[in-house]
C-alpha positions as CSV (number, residue, x, y, z in Angstrom):
1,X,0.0,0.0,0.0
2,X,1.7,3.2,-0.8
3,X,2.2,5.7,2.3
4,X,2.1,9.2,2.5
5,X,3.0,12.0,4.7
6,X,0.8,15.3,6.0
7,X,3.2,16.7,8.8
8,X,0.9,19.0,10.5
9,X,-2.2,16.6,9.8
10,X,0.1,14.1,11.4
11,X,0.4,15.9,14.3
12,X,-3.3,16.7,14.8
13,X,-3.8,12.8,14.5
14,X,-1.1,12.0,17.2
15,X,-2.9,14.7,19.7
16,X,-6.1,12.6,19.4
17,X,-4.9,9.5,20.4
18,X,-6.3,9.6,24.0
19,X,-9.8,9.8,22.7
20,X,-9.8,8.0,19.0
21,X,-11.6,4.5,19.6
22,X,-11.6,3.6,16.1
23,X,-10.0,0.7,16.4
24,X,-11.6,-2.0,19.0
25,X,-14.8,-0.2,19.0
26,X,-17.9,-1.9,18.1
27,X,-19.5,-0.5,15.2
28,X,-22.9,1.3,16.8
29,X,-21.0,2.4,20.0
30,X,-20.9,6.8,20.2
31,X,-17.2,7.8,19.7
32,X,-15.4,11.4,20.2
33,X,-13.5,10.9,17.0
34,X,-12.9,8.0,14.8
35,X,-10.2,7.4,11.8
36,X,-11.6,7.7,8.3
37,X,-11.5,4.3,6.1
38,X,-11.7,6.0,3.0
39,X,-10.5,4.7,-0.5
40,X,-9.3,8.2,-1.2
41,X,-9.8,10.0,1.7
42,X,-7.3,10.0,5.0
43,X,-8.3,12.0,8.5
44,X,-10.2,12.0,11.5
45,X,-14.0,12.5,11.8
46,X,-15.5,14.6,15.3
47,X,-18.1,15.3,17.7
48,X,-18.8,18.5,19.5
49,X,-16.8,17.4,22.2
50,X,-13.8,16.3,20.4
51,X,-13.4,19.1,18.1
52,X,-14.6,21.8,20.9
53,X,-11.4,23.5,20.2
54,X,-11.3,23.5,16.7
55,X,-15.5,25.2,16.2
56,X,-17.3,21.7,16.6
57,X,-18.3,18.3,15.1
58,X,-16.8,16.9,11.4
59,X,-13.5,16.6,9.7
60,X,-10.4,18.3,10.9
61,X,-8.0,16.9,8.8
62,X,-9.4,15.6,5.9
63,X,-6.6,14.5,2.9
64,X,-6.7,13.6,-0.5
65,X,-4.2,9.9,-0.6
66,X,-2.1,10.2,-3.4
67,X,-2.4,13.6,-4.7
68,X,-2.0,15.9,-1.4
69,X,-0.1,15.8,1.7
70,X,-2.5,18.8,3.0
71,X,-5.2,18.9,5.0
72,X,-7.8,20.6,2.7
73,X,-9.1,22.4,5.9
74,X,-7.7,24.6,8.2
75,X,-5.8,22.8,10.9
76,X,-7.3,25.2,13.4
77,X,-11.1,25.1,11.8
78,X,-13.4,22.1,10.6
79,X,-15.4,20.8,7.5
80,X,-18.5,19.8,6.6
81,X,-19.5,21.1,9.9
82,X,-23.3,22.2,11.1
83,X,-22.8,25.4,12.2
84,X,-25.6,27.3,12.5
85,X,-29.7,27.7,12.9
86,X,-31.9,30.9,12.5
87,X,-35.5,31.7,11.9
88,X,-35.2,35.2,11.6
89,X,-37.0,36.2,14.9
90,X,-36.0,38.6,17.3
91,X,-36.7,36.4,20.0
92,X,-34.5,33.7,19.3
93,X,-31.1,36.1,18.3
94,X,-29.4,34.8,21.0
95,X,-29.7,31.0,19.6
96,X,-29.2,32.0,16.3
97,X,-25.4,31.5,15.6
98,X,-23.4,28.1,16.6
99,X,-25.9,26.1,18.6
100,X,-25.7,22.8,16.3
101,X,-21.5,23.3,17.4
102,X,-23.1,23.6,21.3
103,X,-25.9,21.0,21.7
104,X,-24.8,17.1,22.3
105,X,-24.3,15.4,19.8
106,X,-23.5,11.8,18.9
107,X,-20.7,10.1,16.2
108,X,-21.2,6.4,15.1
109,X,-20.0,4.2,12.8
110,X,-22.2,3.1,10.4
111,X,-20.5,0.1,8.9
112,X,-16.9,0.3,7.5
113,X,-17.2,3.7,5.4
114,X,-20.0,5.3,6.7
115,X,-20.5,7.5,9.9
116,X,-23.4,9.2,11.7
117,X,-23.2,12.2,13.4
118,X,-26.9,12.4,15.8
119,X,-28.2,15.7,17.7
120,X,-31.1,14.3,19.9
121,X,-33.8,16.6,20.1
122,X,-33.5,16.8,24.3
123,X,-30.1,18.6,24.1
124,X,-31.2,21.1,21.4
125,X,-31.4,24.3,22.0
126,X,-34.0,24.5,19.5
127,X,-35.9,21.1,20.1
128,X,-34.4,20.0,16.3
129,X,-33.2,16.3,16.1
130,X,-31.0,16.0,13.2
131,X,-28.7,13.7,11.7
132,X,-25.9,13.6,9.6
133,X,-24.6,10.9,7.8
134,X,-21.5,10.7,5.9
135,X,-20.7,8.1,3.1
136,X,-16.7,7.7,2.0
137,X,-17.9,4.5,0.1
138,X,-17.2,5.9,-3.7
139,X,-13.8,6.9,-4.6
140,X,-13.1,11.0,-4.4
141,X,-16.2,11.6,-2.8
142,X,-18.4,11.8,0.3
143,X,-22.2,11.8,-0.1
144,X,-24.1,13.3,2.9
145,X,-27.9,12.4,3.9
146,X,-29.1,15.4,6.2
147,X,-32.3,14.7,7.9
148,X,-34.0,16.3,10.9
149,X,-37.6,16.4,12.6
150,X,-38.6,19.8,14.7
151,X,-40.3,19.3,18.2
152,X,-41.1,22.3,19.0
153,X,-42.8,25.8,17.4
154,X,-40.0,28.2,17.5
155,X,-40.6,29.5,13.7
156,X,-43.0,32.8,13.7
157,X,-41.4,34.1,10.3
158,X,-42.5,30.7,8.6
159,X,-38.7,28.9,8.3
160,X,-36.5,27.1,9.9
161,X,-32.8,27.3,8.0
162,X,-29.6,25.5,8.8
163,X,-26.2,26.1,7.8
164,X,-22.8,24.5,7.1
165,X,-19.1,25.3,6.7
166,X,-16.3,24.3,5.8
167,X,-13.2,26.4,6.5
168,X,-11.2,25.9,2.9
169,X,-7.2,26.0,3.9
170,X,-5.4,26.1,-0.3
171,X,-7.9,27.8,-2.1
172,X,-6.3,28.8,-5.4
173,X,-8.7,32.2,-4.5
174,X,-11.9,32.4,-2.6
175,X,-14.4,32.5,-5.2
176,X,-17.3,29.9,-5.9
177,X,-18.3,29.0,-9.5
178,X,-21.6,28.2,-10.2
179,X,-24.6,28.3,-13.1
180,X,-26.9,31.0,-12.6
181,X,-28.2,34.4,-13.2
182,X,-26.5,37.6,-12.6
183,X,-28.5,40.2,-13.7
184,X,-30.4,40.0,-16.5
185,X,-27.5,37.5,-17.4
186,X,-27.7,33.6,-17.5
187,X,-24.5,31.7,-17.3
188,X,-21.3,31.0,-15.5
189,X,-21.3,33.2,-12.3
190,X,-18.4,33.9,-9.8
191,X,-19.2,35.3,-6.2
192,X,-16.2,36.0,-3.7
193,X,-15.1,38.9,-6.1
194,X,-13.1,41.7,-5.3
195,X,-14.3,45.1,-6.8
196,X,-12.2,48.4,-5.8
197,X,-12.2,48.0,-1.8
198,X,-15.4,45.9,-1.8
199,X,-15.2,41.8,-0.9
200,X,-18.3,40.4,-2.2
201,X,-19.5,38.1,0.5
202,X,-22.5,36.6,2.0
203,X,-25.5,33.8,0.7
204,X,-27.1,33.2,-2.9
205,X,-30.2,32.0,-3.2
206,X,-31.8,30.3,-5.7
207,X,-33.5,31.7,-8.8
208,X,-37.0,32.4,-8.7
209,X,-37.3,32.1,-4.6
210,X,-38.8,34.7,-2.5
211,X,-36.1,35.9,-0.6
212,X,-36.1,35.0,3.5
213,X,-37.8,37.9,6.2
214,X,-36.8,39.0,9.0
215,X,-37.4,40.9,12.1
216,X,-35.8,44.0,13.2
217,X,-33.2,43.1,16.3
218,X,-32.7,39.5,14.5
219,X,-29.5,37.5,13.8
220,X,-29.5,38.5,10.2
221,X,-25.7,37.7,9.1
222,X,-26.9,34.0,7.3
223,X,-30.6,35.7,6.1
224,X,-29.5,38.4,3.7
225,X,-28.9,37.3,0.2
226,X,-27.1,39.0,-2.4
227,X,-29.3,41.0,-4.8
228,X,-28.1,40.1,-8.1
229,X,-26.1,36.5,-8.1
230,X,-28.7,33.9,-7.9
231,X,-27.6,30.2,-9.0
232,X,-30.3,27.6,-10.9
233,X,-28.3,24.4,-11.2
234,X,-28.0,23.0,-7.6
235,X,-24.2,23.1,-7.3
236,X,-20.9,25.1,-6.4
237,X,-17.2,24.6,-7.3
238,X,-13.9,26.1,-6.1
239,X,-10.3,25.1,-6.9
240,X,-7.7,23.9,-4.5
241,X,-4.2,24.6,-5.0
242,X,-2.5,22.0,-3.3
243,X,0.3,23.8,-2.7
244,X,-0.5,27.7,-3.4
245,X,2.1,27.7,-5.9
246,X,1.2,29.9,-8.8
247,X,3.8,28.2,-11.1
248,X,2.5,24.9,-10.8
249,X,-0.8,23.7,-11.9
250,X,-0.7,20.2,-11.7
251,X,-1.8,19.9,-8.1
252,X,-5.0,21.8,-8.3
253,X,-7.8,19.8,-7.2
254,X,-11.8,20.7,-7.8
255,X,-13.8,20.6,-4.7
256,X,-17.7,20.3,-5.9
257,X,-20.9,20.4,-3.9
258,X,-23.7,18.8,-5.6
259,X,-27.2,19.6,-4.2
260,X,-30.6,16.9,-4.2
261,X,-32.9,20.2,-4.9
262,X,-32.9,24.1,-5.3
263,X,-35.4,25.7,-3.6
264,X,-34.9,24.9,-0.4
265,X,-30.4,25.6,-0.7
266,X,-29.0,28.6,-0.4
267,X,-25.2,28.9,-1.4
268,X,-22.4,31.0,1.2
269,X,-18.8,32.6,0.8
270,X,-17.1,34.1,3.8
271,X,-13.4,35.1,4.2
272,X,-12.9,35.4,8.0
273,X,-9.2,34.7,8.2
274,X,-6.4,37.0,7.5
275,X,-3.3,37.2,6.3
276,X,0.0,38.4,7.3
277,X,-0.8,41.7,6.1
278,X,-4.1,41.9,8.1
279,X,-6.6,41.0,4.8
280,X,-8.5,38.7,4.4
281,X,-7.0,35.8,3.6
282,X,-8.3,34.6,-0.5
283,X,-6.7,31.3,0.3
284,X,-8.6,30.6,3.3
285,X,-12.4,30.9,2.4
286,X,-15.4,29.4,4.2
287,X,-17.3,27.4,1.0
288,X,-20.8,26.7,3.0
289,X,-24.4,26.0,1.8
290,X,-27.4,26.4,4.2
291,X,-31.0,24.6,3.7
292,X,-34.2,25.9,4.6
293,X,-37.9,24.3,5.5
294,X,-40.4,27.2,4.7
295,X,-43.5,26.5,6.8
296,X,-42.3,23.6,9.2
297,X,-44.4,21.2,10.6
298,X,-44.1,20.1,14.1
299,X,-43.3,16.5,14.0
300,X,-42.6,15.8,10.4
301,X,-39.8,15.0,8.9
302,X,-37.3,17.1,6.8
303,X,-33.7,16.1,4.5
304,X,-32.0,16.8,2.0
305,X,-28.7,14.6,-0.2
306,X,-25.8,16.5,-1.4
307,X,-22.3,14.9,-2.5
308,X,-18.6,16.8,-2.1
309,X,-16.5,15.6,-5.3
310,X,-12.9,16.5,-4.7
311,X,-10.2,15.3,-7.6
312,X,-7.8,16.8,-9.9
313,X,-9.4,19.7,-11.3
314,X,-9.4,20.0,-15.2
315,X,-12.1,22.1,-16.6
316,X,-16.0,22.7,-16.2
317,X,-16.7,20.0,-18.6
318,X,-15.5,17.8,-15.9
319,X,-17.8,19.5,-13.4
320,X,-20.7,19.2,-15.7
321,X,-19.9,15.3,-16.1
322,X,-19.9,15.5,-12.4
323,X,-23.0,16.9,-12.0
324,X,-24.6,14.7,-15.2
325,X,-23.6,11.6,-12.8
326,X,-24.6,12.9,-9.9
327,X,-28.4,13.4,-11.4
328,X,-28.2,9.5,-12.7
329,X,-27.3,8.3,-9.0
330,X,-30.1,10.0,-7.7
331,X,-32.6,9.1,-10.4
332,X,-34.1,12.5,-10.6
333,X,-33.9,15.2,-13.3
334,X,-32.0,18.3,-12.3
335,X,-31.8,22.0,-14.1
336,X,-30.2,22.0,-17.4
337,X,-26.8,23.8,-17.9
338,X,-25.5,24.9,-20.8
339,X,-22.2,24.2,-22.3
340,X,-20.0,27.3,-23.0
């Protein structure tokens, strides 16, 4: 089997060995952290508690075998995390931002390449059980099955959205790609631009959808959309540079999110981090995607599919072939893009 080496990664998984179970454990028992079996993917998989130190529950590191020896998150971050969920209601500001990182949550082993991450509805701050599971079963790629019932009527504006990140680390810039409508434009559109002193940041909804309200004294950071960029097919794209080298090309990797449906997903660029010279740094984006349920009934039960691709990155015809496969795995016909 050919080895491989991720220094810091490394040293990450050495730190965790007091609490990683992965390897007596029986397979339904709750774990803090457990190794990834992965035909492509190397790293480490957390709960809330695990990962407290590092902004909550999912991968931190997560590496591509054979092609990269970096952690394609931030060392000090996370990925594929649940970070967040708002209704847009005054009331509830103060549980608006990080509670899914807060609330107990539970990590099992599914079989050999799947895991489960499990918020029971006792422990949430927002009577929500949810679940998350994770399947590293396909080569390049991890396909995620979100699902989640609310208990209780905390949802006056008529939604309920949630909202994941994932902390990029090589970005070859910050920008998300996507097919969509900018203006009175359809096509290719690019959000995480720079113009004049301006960063474009913030969510993009999807064509056609009434945008999210909110009361005056809400958490509205996640809620506000941008006003012109609004996507149609029900997926994003970046680039990794494996190792931020602008004179070499052939370690640039495509990271692709692939959605189950477009109403209900709303896209999100952030650039918290900085730099050495105190701006934000473009190799260190947060590529998220929240998902809402308009009107939620108490008791029934909500989910969505979406599948992260990451490989070498060639062109879009590649994504589109991505995207074309993804549709035939899920049986279903998705919106039509056009090739340039």
């Amino acid at each position: 089997m050919k080895t491989f080496a991720f220094p810091a990664a490394m040293q990450f998984l050495s730190g965790l060995a007091a609490v990683l179970l992965f390897a007596t454990a029986p397979i339904a028992r709750a774990q803090t952290a457990l190794r990834i079996e992965s035909p492509s993917f190397a790293g480490v998989i957390h709960d809330n508690e695990s990962n407290r130190h590092r902004q909550g529950s999912g991968f931190s590191p997560l590496v591509l075998r054979g092609i990269s020896d970096h952690n394609l998150f931030r060392d000090d971050a996370v990925g594929l995390n649940f970070e967040h969920i708002f209704n847009g209601a005054k009331e509830q500001h103060s549980i608006s931002m990080f509670t899914p990182r807060q609330d107990p949550c539970e990590l099992t082993r599914v079989d050999h390449r799947k895991y489960k991450l499990h918020w029971p509805s006792e422990g949430s701050q927002w009577g929500l059980q949810a679940e998350m599971i994770y399947d590293l079963t396909q080569p390049n790629q991890i396909d995620l099955h979100f699902s989640c019932t609310p208990r209780r009527d905390l949802y006056p504006q008529g939604y309920v959205a949630m909202m994941w990140a994932s902390y990029i680390d090589r970005a070859l810039d910050r920008r998300i790609h996507f097919w969509g409508t900018e203006g009175d434009r359809t096509g290719w559109v690019e959000f995480g631009e720079t113009v004049g002193h301006t960063l474009e940041l913030g969510t993009v909804s999807c064509a056609g959808i009434d945008p999210l309200p909110f009361e005056q004294g809400a958490q509205a950071l996640n809620v506000n959309e941008n006003p012109q960029k609004k996507f149609i097919a029900p997926f994003y794209y970046g680039v990794i540079d494996a190792d931020r080298s602008s004179e070499t090309d052939q370690d640039r990797l495509l990271y692709l999110m692939l959605f189950d449906q477009t109403d209900s997903i709303r896209f999100a660029m952030w650039n918290f981090f900085r730099n050495q010279q105190e701006e934000p740094d473009t190799h260190s984006p947060a590529w998220d995607w929240q998902y809402v349920i308009r009107d939620p009934i108490i008791g029934q039960r909500y989910g969505y599919r979406a599948r992260l691709v990451v490989k070498p990155f060639s062109d879009r015809e590649q994504v589109l072939k991505e995207y074309q496969r993804w549709a035939m795995d899920l049986g279903q016909d998705l919106p039509e893009v056009k090739r340039d």
